[in-house]
N, C-alpha and C positions, 0 to 999 in steps of 0.2 A: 482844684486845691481842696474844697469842701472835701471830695471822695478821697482822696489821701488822706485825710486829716482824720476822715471814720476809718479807714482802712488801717491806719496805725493800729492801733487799740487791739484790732481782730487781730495783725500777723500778729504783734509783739504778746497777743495771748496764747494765740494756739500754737506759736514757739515754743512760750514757757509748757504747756501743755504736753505737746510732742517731747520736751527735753525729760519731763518730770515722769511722766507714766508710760515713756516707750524707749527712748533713745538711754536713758539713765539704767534700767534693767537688761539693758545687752552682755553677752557674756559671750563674747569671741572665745575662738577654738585657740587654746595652747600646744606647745609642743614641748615640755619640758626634755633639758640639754642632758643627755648621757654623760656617764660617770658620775663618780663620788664627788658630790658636791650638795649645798644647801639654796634651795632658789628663793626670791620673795617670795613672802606671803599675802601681798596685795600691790597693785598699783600705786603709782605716784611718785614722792620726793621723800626720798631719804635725808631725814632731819637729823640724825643725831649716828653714831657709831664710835661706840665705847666699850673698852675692855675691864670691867670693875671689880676691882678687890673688894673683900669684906669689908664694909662700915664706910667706904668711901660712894660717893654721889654719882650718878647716872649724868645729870644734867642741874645745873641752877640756872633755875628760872627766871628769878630777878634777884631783887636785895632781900634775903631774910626767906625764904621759898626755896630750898630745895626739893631734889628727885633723886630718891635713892629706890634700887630696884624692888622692894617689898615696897613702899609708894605705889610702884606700878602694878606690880604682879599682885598686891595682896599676900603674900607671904614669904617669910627669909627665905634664902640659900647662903649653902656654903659656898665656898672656894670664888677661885674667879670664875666670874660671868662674863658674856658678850652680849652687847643689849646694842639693838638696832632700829630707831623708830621713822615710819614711815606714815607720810603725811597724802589723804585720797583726798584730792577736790573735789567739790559737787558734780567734778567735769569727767574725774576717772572714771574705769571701771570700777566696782562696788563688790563684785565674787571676790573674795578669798581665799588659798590657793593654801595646799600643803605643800611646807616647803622640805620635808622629809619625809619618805615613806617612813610606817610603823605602827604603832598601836594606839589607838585613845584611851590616855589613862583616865582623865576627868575633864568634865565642861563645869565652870563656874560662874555663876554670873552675880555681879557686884552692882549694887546702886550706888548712886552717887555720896558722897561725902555729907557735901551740905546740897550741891547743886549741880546741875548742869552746866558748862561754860561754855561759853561760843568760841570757835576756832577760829573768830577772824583775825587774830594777831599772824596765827601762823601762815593762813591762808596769802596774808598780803606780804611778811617775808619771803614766802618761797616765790611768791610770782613776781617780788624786786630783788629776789635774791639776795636778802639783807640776811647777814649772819650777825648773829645766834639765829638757825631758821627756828629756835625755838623760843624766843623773850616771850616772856610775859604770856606764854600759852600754859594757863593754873589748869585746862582741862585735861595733859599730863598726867597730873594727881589725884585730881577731883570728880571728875568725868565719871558715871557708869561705866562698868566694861563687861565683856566675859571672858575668860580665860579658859582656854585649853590648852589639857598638858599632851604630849603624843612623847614617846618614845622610839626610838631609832635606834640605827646602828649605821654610826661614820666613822670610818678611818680605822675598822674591826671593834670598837666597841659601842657598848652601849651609849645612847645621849639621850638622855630626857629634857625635852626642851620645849616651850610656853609660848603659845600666838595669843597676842592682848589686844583683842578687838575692843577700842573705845569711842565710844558714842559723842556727838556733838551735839550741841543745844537743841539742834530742831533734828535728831536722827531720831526716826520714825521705827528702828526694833533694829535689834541686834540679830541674826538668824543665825542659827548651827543646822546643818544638813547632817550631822553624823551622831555618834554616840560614844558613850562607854562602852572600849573590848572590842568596837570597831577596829579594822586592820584599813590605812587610810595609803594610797598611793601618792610619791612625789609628784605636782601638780596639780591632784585633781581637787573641785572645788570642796571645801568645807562648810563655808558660811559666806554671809556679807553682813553690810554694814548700810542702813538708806540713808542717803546722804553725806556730805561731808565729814569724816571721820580719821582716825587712826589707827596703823595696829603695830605695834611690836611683835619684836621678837628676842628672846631671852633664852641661852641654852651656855653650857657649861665651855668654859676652856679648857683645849685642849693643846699642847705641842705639837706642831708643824701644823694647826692649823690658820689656814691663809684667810684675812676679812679683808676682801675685794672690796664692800659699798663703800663707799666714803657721801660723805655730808654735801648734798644738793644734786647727787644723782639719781638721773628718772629711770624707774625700774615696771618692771611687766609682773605683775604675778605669774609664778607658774615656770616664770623663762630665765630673769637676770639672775645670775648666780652672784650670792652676796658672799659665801664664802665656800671654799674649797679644800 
């Protein structure tokens, strides 16, 4: 009993250990799905999927707290948007994933508001599956991020369209693997996020385009096609 009782301590450390500095930085091989289409840009659970006119809200997050997409993105757009956010647990992968081939037009990186906010509202929604998987999650808004804009071409024209990597209380750096004027392949990695975090995604509407994710599906970077 004694020797379990020290034994504890050692596995449930060198768990957290093995989780934090080896198991946590894996980056399995994708194969991202042929044809014209748009795939994630990171692991986990797709919390929100909205089609947004001008002046109207992305998400409200509680009483008096809305998210309108310059909230998110840091800067207006016209026309309609499709804003899609997706929620990585400490548990997902962490690589982020172009989900269009194209060009990087800009990497932007934003500090926080006022502060950092922890992600455990959302974190404990999606894992009871309590909808809104988004209440009461202010790091939506608040949260550092960085933004990359890349340019494409879906369905013959142009799409300029924005991956919003944002940070959580205790993420440890935001990474970008690429640059401005880079030419970036459907798929392959751009960046990650350490630790439990978010990333959008935000690109223009278009007619006869199809948004596949819907709200509480788990997606692969790289592979689930959210829209076609």
């Amino acid at each position: 009993m004694t020797w379990a009782l020290l034994a504890l301590p050692l596995v449930l450390g060198g768990g957290y250990l093995y989780w934090r500095y080896v198991w946590f930085f894996r980056n399995p091989e994708r194969q991202p799905p042929s044809g014209e289409n748009i795939v994630s840009p990171a692991d986990g659970t797709v919390v929100y999927v909205t089609l947004v006119q001008p002046g109207e809200d992305v998400v409200t997050i509680k009483q008096g707290v809305r998210a309108k997409v310059a909230d998110i993105l840091r800067e207006e757009q016209e026309g309609a948007q499709v804003h899609i956010g997706i929620f990585m647990s400490p548990f997902n992968v962490h690589y982020n994933r172009v989900p269009l081939a194209g060009r990087v037009e800009f990497i932007k990186h934003h500090p926080p508001i006022l502060k950092n906010y922890h992600m455990g509202p959302m974190h404990w929604r999606t894992l009871l599956s309590r909808s809104p998987l988004y209440r009461h999650s202010l790091h939506i808004v608040g949260n550092e991020r960085t933004v990359t804009k890349v340019t494409g071409k879906f369905q013959g024209q142009e799409v300029p369209y924005y991956v919003i990597q944002i940070a959580g209380k205790s993420v440890k750096g935001i990474d970008s693997y690429t640059r401005p004027g880079a030419a970036v392949d459907k798929g392959a990695v751009f960046g990650m996020i350490r630790i439990g975090s978010q990333v959008d995604l935000v690109l223009p509407h278009q007619p006869g385009m199809k948004i596949l994710a819907r709200p509480g599906d788990r997606v692969r970077a790289g592979e689930s096609i959210l829209i076609s």
